[in-house]
C-alpha positions as CSV (number, residue, x, y, z in Angstrom):
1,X,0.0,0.0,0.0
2,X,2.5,2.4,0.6
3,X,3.7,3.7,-2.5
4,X,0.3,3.5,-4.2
5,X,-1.6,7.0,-3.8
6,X,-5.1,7.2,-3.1
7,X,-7.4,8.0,0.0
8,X,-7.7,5.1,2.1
9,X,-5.6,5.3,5.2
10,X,-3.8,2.7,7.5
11,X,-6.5,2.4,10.0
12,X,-8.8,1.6,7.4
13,X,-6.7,-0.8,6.1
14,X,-6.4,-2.6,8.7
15,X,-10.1,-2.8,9.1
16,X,-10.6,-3.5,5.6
17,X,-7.9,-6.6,5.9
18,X,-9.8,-7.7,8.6
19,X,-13.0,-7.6,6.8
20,X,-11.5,-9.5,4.0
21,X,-9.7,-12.1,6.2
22,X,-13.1,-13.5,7.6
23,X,-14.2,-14.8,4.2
24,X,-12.9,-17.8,3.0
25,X,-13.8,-18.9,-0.2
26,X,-16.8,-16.9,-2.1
27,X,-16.8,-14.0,-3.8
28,X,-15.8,-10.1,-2.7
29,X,-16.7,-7.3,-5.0
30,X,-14.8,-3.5,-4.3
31,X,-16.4,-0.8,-6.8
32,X,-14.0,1.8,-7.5
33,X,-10.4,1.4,-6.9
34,X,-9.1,3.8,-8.3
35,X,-4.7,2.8,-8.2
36,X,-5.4,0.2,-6.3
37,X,-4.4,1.6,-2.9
38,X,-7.5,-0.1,-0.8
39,X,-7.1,-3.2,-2.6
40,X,-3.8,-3.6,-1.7
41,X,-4.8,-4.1,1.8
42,X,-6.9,-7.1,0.9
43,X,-5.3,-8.6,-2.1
44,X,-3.2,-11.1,-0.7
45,X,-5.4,-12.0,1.8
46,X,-7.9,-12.6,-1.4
47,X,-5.6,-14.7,-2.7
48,X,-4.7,-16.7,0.1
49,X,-8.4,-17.5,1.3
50,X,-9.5,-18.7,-1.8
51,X,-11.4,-15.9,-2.5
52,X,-12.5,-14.5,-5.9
53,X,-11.5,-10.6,-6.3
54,X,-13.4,-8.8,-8.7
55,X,-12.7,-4.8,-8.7
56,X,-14.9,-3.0,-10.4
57,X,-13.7,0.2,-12.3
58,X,-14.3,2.1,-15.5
59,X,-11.6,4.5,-14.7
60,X,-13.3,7.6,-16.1
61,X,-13.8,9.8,-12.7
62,X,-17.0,10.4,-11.5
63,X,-19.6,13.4,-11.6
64,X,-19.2,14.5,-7.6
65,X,-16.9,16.8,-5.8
66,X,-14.1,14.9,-6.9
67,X,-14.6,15.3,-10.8
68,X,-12.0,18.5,-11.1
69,X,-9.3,16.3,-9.5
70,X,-10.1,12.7,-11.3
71,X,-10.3,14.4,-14.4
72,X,-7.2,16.0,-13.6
73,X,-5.4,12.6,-12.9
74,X,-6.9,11.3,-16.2
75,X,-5.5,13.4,-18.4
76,X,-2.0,12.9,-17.4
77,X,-2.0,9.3,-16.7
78,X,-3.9,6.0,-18.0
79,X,-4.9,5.2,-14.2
80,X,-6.2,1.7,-15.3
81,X,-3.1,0.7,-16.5
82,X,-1.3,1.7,-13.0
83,X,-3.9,-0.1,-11.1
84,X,-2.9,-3.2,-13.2
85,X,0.6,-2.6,-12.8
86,X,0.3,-1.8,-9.3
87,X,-1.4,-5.3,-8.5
88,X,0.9,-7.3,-10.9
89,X,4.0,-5.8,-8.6
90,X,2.4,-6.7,-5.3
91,X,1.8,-10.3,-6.7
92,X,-1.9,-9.7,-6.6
93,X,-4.5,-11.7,-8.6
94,X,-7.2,-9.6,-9.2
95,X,-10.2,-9.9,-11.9
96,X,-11.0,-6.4,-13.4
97,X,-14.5,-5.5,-14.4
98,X,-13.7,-1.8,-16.2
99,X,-16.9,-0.9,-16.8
100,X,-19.9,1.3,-14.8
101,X,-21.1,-0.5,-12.2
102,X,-24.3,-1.0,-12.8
103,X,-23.3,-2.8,-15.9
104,X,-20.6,-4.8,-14.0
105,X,-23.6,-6.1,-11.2
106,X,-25.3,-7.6,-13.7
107,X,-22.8,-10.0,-14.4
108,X,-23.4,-11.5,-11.2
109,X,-26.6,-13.8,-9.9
110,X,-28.4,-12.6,-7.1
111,X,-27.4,-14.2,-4.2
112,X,-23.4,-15.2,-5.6
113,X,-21.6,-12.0,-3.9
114,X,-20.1,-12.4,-0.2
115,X,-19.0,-9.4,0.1
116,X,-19.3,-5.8,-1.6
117,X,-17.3,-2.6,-0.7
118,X,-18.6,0.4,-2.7
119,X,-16.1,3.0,-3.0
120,X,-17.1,4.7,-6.3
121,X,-18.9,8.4,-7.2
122,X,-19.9,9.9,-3.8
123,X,-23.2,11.4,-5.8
124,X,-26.3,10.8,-4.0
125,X,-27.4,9.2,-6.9
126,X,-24.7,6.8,-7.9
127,X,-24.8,5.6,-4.3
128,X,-28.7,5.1,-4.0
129,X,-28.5,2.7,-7.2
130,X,-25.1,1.3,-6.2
131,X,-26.2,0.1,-2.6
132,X,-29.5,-1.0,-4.7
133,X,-27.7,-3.2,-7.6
134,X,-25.4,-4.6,-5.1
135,X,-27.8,-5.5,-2.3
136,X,-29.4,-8.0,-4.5
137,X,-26.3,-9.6,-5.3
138,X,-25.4,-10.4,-1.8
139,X,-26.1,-14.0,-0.4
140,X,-28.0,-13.7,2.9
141,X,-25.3,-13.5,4.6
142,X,-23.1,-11.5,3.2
143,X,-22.1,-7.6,3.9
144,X,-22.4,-4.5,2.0
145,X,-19.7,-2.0,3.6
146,X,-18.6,1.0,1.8
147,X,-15.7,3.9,2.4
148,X,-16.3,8.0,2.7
149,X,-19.4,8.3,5.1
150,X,-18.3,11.3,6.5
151,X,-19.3,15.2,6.9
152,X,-17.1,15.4,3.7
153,X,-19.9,13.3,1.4
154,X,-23.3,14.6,2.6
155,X,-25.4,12.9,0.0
156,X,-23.5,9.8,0.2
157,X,-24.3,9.8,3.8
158,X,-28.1,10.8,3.2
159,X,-28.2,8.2,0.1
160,X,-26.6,5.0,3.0
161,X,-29.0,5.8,5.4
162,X,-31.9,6.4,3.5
163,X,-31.1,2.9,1.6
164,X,-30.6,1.5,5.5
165,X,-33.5,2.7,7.0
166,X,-35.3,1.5,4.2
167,X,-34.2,-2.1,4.7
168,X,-34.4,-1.9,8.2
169,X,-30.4,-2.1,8.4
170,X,-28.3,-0.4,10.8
171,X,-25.2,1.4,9.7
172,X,-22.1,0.6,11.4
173,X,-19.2,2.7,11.9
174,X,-15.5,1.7,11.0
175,X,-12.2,3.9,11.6
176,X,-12.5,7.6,9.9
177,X,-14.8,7.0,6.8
178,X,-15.5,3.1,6.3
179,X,-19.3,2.1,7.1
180,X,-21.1,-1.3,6.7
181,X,-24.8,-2.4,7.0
182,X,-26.1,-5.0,9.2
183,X,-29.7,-6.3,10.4
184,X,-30.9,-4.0,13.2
């Protein structure tokens, strides 16, 4: 991870690792990553469980508050590639879905997915359908987490809990920005 820029810091990391590590086996989904910075916290651990690790990407920025600096990033560097390249160096087996999300869920059954992290736009929109298309690909058991709840993201907050109270889901706090939903 270090080395790799992006937003996700240590602490998260080490939650996100941990949330990775109790899956053995089955099928974990991240939307949006970007360089590859949070899925180098998980990769190897992936890999090592068994696990099948789809990241899901279409490397074109997003329409939030971010847009000015993805666009920025994009146009002096093919950020696909140094995701690729920055999972190929770490020894990191990763399938890559670059395409929307929305088209990417569909390539999934309901009920195959273990575990999703959404970390894509942070438009109230994009959320609402992401938590949506990727709810219904979960198995019963599995978790729907997510990065950048925070103060920072207003209408990704507003879209999580909305799309929580709905389902009569709770929304759990992890270190700094990370949040996951779980029966009340």
């Amino acid at each position: 991870m270090r080395g790799i820029d992006g937003w996700f810091s240590e602490d998260e990391g080490r939650w996100y690792a941990r949330f990775a590590r109790a899956l053995t086996g089955g099928v974990f989904v991240e939307v949006g990553s970007w360089k590859g910075r949070s899925t180098s916290f998980i990769g190897r651990i992936c890999n090592a469980n068994g696990t099948r690790l789809v990241c899901v990407d279409h490397w074109k920025g997003s329409e939030d508050v971010l847009q000015a600096r993805y666009a920025a990033a994009l146009a002096i560097e093919d950020v696909e590639q140094t995701f690729r390249a920055n999972m190929q160096a770490l020894g990191i087996t990763v399938e890559v879905l670059a395409e929307p999300s929305r088209t990417a869920a569909t390539r999934f059954e309901r009920g195959t997915i273990d575990r999703v992290f959404l970390d894509g736009s942070h438009d109230g929109k994009s959320v609402a359908e992401d938590l949506a298309i990727w709810s219904e690909r979960l198995r019963e058991d599995g978790v729907l987490a997510g990065h950048d709840y925070s103060v920072k993201h207003p209408e990704l907050c507003a879209a999580v809990d909305a799309f929580a109270s709905s389902r009569g889901l709770v929304v759990n706090r992890g270190p700094r920005d990370i949040y996951w939903l779980a029966r009340g």
